[in-house]
C-alpha positions in Angstrom: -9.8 7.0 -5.3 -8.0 3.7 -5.7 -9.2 1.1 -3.2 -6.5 -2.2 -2.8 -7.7 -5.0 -0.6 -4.8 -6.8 0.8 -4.0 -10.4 0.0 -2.7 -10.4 4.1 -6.2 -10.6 4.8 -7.3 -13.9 2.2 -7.8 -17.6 3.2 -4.2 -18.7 2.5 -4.8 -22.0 1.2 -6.8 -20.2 -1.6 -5.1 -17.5 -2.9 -5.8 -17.9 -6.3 -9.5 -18.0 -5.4 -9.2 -15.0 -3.2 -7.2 -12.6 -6.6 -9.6 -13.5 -8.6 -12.7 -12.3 -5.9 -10.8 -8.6 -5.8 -10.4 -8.8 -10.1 -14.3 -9.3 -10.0 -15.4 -6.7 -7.3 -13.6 -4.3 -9.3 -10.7 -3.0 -7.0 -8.2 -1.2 -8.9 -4.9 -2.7 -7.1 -4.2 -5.9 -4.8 -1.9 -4.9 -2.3 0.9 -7.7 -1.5 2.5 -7.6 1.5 5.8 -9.4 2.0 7.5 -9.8 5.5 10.6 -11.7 6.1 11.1 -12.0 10.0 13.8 -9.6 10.4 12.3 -5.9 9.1 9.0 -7.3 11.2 8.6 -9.6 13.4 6.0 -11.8 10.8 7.0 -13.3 7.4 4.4 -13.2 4.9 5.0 -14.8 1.4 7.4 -14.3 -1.2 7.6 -13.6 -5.3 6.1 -17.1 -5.8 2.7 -16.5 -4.6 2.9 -12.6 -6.8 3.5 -15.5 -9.6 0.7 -17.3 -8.6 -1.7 -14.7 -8.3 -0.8 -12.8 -11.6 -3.1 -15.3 -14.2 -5.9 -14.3 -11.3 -5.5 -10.7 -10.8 -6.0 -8.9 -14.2 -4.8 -5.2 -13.1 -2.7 -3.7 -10.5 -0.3 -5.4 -7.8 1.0 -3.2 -5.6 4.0 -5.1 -4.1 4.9 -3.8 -0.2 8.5 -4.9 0.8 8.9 -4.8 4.6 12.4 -6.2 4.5 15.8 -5.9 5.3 17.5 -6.7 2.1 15.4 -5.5 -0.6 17.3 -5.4 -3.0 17.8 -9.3 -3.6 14.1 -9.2 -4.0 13.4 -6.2 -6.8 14.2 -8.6 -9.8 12.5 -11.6 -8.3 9.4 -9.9 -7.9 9.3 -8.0 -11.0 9.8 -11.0 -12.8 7.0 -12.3 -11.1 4.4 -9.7 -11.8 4.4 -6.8 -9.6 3.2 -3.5 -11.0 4.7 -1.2 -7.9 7.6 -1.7 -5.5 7.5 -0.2 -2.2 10.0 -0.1 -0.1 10.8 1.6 3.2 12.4 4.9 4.7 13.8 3.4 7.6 16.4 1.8 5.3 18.2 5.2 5.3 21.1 5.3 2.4 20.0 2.0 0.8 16.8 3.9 0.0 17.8 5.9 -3.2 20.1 3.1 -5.0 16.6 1.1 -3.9 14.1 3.8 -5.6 16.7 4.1 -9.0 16.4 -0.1 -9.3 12.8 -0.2 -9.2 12.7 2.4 -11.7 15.1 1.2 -14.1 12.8 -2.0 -13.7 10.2 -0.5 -15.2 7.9 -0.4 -12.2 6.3 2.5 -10.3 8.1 3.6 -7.2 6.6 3.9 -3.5 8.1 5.0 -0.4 6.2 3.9 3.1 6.6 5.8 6.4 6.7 3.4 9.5 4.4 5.1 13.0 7.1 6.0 14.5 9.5 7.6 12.1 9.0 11.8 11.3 7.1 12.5 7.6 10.2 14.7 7.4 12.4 11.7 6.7 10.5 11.0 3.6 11.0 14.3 2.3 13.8 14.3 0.1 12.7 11.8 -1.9 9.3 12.9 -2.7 10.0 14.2 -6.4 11.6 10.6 -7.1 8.5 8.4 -6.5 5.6 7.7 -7.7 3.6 6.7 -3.8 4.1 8.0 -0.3 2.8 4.8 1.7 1.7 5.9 5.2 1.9 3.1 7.6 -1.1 4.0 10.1 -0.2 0.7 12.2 3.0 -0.9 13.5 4.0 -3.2 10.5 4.2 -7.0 10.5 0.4 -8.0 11.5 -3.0 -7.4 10.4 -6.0 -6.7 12.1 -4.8 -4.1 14.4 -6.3 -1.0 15.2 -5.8 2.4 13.3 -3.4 4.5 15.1 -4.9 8.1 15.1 -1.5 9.9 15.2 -0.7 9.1 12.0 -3.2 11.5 10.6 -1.5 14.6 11.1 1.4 13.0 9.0 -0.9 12.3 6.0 -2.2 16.2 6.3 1.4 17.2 5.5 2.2 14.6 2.6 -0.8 16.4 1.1 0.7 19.8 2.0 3.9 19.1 0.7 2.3 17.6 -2.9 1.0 20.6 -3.2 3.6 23.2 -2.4 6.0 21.2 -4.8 3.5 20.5 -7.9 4.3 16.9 -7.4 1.7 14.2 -8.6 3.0 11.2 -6.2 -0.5 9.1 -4.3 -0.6 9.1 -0.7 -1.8 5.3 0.1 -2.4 4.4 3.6 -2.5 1.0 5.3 -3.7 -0.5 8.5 -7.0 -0.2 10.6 -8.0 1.3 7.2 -12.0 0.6 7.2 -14.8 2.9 6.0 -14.8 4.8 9.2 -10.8 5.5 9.0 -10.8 6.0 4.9 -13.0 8.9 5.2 -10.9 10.5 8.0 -8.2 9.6 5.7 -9.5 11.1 2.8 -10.6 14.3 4.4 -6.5 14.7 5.3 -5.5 14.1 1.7 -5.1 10.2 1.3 -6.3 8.7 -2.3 -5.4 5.0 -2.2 -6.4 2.6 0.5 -5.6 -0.6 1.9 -7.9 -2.7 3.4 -7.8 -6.0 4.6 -9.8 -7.5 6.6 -13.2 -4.7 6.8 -13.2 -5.9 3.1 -12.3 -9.4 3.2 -14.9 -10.1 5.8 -18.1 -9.2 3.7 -19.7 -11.6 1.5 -20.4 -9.7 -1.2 -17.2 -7.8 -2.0 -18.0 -5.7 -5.2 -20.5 -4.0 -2.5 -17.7 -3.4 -0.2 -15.2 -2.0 -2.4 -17.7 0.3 -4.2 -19.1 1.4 -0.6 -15.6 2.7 0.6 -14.3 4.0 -2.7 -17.7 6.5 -2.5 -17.2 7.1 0.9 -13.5 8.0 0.6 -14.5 9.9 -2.8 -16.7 12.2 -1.4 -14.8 12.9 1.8 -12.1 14.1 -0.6 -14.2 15.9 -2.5 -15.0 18.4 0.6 -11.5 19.4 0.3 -12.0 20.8 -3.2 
């Protein structure tokens, strides 16, 4: 189980601070999520704070582009230290000319599933990435609640895996706390994306280890 605390939820002003916190408590990834005010209605930050996190940080960044025009953004943010690119269904025939340029970057390849939108869109694409990314809240804010619904979409991501002898994590992001991970889990989910149930407890290591054992044995009942 790979837990990714999100950088959405960190004191702003101390980002740098805030990397370095995760790299100690021992989270695989640090989930970046960048918004730019036309995909959602929120903009985030850009390449420059991946750059500034990288010295921090010392394994995964899992970069989450909830944007329009993605593609002026791969390079940038490759260049800047990202690990994984993930960008979304929703952007219909720009999505496999997007999924081929983050590969020929070098970087793993994700795919995210927005609440409203069938799994079945994601489909086709499923032997051509490396990370199905299922959105369990509206994007473009954190902090808002997990949206049940979602679970059933999760259930067949883990179906279709599967069925197809593919090897591609199912990540999920939003509401995600211990409560939700397990339910998570139990449906087939392996990485997860917490932001604020993390963020918020003093003593982070504790936090992260508590919800990766949670999450590990609720996906261990499945076996």
């Amino acid at each position: 189980m790979v837990i990714a605390p999100s950088l959405l939820a960190a004191d702003f002003s101390r980002f740098g601070h805030d990397a370095a916190r995760v790299d100690r408590a021992g989270a695989e990834w640090l989930h970046l999520d960048v918004m730019d005010g036309h995909f959602v209605p929120n903009i985030s930050f850009g390449p420059a704070v991946v750059r500034a996190v990288r010295p921090h940080f010392s394994r995964v960044l899992d970069v989450h582009l909830m944007c329009s025009r993605p593609e002026i953004l791969l390079e940038p943010f490759v260049k800047a230290g990202a690990d994984r690119i993930t960008v979304h269904v929703e952007l219909g025939a720009q999505v496999t000319p997007l999924l081929w340029k983050i590969r020929s970057l070098g970087k793993k390849v994700g795919l995210a599933v927005n609440p409203p939108t069938n799994i079945a869109e994601a489909k086709p694409y499923l032997s051509q990435i490396d990370l199905l990314l299922v959105m369990t809240v509206n994007p473009g804010f954190g902090g808002q609640p997990f949206i049940e619904e979602c679970v059933p979409k999760i259930l067949q991501a883990a179906a279709w895996r599967k069925e197809l002898g593919l090897s591609f994590r199912i990540e999920v992001d939003g509401g995600i706390n211990n409560e939700t991970a397990v339910e998570c889990a139990r449906a087939g989910a392996d990485t997860f994306v917490a932001g604020t149930a993390l963020f918020k407890h003093r003593n982070l290591r504790a936090a992260v280890d508590k919800m990766r054992a949670l999450a590990a044995k609720a996906g261990s009942d499945l076996l």
